[in-house]
Backbone as numpy.savetxt, mean C-alpha at the origin, in Angstrom:
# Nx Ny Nz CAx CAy CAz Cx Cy Cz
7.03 -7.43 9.23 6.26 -8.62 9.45 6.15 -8.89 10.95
5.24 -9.56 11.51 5.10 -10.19 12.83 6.20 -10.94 13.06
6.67 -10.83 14.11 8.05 -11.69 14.51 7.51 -12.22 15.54
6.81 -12.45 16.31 6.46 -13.82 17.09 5.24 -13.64 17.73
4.88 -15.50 18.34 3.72 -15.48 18.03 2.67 -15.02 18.93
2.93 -13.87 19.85 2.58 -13.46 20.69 1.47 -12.14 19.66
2.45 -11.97 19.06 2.39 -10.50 17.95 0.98 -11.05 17.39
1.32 -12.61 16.99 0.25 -12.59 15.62 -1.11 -13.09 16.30
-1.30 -13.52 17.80 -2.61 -13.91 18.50 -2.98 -12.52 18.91
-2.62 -11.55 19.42 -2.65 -10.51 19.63 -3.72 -9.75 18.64
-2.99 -9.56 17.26 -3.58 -9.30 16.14 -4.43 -9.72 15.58
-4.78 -11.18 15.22 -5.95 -12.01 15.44 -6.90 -11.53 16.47
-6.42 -11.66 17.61 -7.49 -10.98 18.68 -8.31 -10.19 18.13
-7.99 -9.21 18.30 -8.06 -7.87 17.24 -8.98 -8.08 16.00
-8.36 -8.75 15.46 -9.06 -9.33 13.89 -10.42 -9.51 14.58
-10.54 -10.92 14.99 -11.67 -10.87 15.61 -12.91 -10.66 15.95
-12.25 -9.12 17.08 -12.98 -8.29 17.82 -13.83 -7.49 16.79
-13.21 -7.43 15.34 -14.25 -6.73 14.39 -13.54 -5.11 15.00
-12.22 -4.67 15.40 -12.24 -3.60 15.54 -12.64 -2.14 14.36
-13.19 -1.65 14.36 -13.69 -0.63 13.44 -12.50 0.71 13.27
-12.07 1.12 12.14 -10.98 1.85 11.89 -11.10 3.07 11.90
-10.51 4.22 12.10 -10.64 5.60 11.83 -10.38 6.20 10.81
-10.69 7.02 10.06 -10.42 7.94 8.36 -9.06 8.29 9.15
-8.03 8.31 8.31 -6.59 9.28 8.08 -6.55 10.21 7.97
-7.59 10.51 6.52 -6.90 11.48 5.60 -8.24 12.03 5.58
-7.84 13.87 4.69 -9.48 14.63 5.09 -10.34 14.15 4.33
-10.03 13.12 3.26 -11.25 12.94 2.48 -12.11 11.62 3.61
-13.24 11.07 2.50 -13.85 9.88 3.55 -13.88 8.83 2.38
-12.87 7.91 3.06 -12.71 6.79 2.26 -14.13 5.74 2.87
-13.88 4.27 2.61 -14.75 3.43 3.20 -13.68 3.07 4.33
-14.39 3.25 5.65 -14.21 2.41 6.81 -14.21 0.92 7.07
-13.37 0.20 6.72 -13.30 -1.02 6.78 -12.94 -1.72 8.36
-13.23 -2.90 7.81 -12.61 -3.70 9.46 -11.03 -4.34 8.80
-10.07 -4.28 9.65 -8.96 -5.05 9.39 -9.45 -6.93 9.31
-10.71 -7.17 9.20 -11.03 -8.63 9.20 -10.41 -9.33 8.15
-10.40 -8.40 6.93 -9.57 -9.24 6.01 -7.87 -9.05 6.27
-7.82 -10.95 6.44 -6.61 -10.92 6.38 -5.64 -10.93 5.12
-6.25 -10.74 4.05 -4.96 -10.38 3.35 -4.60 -8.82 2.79
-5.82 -7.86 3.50 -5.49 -6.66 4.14 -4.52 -6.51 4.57
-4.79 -7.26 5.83 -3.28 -7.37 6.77 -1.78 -8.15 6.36
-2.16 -8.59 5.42 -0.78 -9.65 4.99 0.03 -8.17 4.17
-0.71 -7.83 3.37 -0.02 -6.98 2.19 0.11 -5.43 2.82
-0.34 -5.69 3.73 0.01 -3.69 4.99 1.89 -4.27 5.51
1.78 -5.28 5.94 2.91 -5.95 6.42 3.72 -6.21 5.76
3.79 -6.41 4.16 4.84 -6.51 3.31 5.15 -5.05 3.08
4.11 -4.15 3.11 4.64 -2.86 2.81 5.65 -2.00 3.89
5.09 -2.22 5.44 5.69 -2.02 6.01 7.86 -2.49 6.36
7.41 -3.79 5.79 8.79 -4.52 5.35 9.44 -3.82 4.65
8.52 -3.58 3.47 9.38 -2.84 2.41 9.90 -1.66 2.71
9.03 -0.46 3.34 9.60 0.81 3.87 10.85 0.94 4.74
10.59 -0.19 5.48 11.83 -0.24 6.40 12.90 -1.42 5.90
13.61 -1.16 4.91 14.16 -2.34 4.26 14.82 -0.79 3.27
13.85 -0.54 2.61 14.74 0.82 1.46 15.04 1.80 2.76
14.40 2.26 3.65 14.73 3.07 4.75 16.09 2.84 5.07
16.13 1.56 5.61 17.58 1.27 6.04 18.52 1.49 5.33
18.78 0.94 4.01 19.61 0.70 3.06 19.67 2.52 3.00
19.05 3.04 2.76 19.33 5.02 2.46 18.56 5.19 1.66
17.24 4.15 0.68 17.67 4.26 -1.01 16.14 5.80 -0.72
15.52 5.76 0.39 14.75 6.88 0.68 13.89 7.33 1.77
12.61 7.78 1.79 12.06 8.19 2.65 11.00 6.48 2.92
10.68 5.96 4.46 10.30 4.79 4.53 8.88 4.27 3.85
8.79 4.66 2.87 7.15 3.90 2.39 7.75 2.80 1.36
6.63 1.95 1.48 6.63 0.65 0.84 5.42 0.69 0.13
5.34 -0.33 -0.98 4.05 -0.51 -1.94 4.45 -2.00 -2.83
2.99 -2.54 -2.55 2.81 -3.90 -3.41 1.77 -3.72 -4.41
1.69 -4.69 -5.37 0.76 -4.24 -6.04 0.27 -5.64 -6.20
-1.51 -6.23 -6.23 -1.57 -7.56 -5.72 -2.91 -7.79 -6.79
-2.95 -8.99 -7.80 -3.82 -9.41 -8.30 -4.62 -10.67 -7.70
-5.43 -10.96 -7.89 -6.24 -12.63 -7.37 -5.07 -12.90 -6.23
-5.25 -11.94 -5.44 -4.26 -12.73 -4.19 -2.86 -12.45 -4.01
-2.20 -12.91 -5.07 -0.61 -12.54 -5.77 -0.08 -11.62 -5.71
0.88 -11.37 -4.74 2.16 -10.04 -5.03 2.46 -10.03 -6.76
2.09 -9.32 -7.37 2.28 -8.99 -9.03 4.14 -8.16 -9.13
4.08 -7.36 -8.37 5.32 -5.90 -8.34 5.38 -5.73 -6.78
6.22 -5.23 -6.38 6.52 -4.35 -4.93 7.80 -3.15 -5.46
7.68 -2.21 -4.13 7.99 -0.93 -4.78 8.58 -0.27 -3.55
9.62 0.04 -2.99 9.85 1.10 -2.03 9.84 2.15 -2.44
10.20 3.38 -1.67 11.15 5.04 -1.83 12.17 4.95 -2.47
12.56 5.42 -3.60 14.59 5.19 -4.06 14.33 6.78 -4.49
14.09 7.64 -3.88 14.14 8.73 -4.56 15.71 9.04 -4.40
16.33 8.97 -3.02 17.30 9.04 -2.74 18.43 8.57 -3.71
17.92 7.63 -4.05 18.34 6.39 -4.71 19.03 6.71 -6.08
17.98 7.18 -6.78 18.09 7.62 -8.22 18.01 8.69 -8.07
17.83 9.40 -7.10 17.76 11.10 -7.01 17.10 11.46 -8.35
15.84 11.09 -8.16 14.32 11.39 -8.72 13.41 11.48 -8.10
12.74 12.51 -8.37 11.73 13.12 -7.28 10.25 12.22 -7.27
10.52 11.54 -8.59 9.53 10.74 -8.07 9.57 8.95 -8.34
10.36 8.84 -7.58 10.51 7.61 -7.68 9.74 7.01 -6.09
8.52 7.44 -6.26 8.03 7.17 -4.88 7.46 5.60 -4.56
7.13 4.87 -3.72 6.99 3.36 -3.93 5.95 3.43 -4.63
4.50 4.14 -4.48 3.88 3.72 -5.34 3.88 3.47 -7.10
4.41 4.47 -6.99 4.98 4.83 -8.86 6.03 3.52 -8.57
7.18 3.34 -8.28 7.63 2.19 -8.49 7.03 0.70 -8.33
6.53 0.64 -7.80 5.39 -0.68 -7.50 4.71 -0.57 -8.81
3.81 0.20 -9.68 3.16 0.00 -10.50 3.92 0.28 -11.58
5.11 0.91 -12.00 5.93 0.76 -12.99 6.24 -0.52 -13.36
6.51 -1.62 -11.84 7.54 -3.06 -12.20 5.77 -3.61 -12.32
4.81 -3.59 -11.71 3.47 -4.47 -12.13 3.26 -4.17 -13.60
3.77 -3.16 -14.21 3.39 -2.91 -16.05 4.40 -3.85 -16.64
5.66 -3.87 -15.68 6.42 -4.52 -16.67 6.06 -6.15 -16.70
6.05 -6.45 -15.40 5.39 -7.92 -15.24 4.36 -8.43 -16.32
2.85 -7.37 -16.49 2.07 -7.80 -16.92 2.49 -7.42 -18.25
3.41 -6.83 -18.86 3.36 -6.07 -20.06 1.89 -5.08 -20.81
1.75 -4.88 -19.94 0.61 -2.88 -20.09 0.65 -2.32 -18.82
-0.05 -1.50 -19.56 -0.15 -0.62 -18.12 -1.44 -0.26 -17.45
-2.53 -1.35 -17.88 -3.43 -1.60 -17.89 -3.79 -2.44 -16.64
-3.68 -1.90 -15.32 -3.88 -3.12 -13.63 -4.99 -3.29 -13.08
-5.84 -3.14 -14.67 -7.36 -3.80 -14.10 -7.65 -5.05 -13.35
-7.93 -4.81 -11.98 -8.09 -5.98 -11.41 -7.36 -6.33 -10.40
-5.86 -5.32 -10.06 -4.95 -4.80 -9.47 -5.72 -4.41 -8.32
-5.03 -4.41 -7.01 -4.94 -3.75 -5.76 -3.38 -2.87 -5.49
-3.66 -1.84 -5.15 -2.16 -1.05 -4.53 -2.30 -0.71 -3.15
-1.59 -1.55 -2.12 -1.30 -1.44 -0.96 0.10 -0.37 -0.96
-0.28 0.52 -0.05 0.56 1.31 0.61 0.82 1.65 1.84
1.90 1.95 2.53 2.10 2.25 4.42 2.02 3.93 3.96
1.32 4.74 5.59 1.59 6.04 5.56 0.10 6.39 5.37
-0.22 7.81 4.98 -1.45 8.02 4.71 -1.58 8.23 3.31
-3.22 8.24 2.75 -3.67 8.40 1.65 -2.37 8.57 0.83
-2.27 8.24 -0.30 -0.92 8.37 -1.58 -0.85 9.97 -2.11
0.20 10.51 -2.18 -0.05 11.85 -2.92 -0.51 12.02 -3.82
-0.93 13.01 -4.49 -1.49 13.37 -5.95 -0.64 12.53 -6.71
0.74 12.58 -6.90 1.40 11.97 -8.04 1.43 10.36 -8.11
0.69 9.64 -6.67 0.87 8.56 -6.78 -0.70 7.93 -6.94
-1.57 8.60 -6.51 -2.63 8.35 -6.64 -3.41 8.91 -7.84
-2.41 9.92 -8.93 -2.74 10.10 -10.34 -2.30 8.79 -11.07
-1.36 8.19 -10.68 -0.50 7.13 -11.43 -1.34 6.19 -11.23
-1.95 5.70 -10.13 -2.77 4.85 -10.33 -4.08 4.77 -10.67
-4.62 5.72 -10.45 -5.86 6.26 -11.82 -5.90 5.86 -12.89
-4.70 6.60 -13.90 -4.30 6.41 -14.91 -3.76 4.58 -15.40
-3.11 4.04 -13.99 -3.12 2.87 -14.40 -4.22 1.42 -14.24
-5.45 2.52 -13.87 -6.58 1.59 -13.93 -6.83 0.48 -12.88
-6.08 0.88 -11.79 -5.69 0.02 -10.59 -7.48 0.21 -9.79
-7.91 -1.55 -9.18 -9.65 -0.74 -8.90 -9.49 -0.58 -7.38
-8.52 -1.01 -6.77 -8.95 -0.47 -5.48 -7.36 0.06 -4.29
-7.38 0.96 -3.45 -6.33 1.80 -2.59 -6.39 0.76 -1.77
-5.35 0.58 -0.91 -5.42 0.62 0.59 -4.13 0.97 1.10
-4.38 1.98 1.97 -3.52 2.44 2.69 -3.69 2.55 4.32
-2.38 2.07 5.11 -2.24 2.65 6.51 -1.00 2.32 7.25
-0.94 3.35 7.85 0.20 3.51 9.07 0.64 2.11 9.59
-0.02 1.37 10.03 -0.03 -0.25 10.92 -1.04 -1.04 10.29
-0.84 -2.46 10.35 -1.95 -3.30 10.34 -2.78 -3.28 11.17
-3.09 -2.06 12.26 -4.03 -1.98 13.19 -5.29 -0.44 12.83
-4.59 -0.40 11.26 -5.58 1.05 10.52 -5.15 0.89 9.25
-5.65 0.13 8.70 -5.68 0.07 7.40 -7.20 0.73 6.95
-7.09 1.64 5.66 -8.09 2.16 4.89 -8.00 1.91 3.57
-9.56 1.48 3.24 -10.23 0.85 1.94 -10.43 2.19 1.36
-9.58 3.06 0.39 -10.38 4.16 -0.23 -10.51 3.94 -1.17
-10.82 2.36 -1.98 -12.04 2.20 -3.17 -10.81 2.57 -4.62
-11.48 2.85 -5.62 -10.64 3.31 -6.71 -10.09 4.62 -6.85
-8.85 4.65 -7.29 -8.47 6.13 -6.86 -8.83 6.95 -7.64
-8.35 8.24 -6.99 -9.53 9.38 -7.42 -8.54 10.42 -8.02
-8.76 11.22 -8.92 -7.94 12.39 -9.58 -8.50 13.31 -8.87
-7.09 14.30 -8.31 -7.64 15.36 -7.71 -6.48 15.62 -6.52
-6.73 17.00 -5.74 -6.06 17.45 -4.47 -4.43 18.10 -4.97
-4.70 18.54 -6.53 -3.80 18.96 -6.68 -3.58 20.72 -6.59
């Protein structure tokens, strides 16, 4: 999260300026502006989250929320370490605890924020399958990418 308020006029600035983002990953997602701020709210919880299971050991630093009408629904770090399961990656955990919340597995209407680039096959099959309509993933709240509904494939 922003820790002071130097950080968050800064970023605003930014907001703003309408800065225009760069693709990550080899596919071509939609190029968004970081203008939406709750883009930026839920890049920042993820980032929390990565470095929060990071610390603790429970794995490798990615974080994942999973967000309806606004609402944190689930959040999800790395515990692969954790449970020493190979895939206990945040995204799969983020949308495991959003099934249990909602009781299905059905996250129509769902957003899955993630830190890092594009989600791997196994996390971006999981959310396919869980009907989730739109990605966003990035490194910082200063590159976040809109890649729309996820896609099967890159395996």
């Amino acid at each position: 999260m922003l820790r002071s308020s130097v950080s968050r006029r800064r970023l605003l600035l930014r907001l703003l300026q309408g800065a225009v983002l760069l693709p990550l990953g080899a596919s071509t997602p939609r190029v968004t502006h970081a203008s939406e701020r709750q883009d930026v709210h839920f890049i920042a919880r993820t980032l929390e989250l990565a470095r929060i299971g990071s610390e603790r050991g429970d794995g490798t630093p990615y974080g994942a929320v999973v967000v309806s009408d606004g609402i944190v629904i689930a959040e999800g770090w790395n515990r692969a370490h954790l449970k020493r399961d190979a895939t206990a990656h945040a995204e799969v955990e983020a949308i495991q605890a959003a099934a249990r919340v909602l009781g299905s597995r059905n996250l129509a209407g769902c957003t899955l924020y993630t830190n890092g680039g594009r989600p791997c096959p196994m996390c971006e099959g999981a959310a396919y399958f869980a009907n989730v309509d739109r990605l966003v993933y990035a490194h910082s709240v200063d590159a976040i990418m809109d890649a729309g509904r996820p896609q099967l494939g890159g395996c």
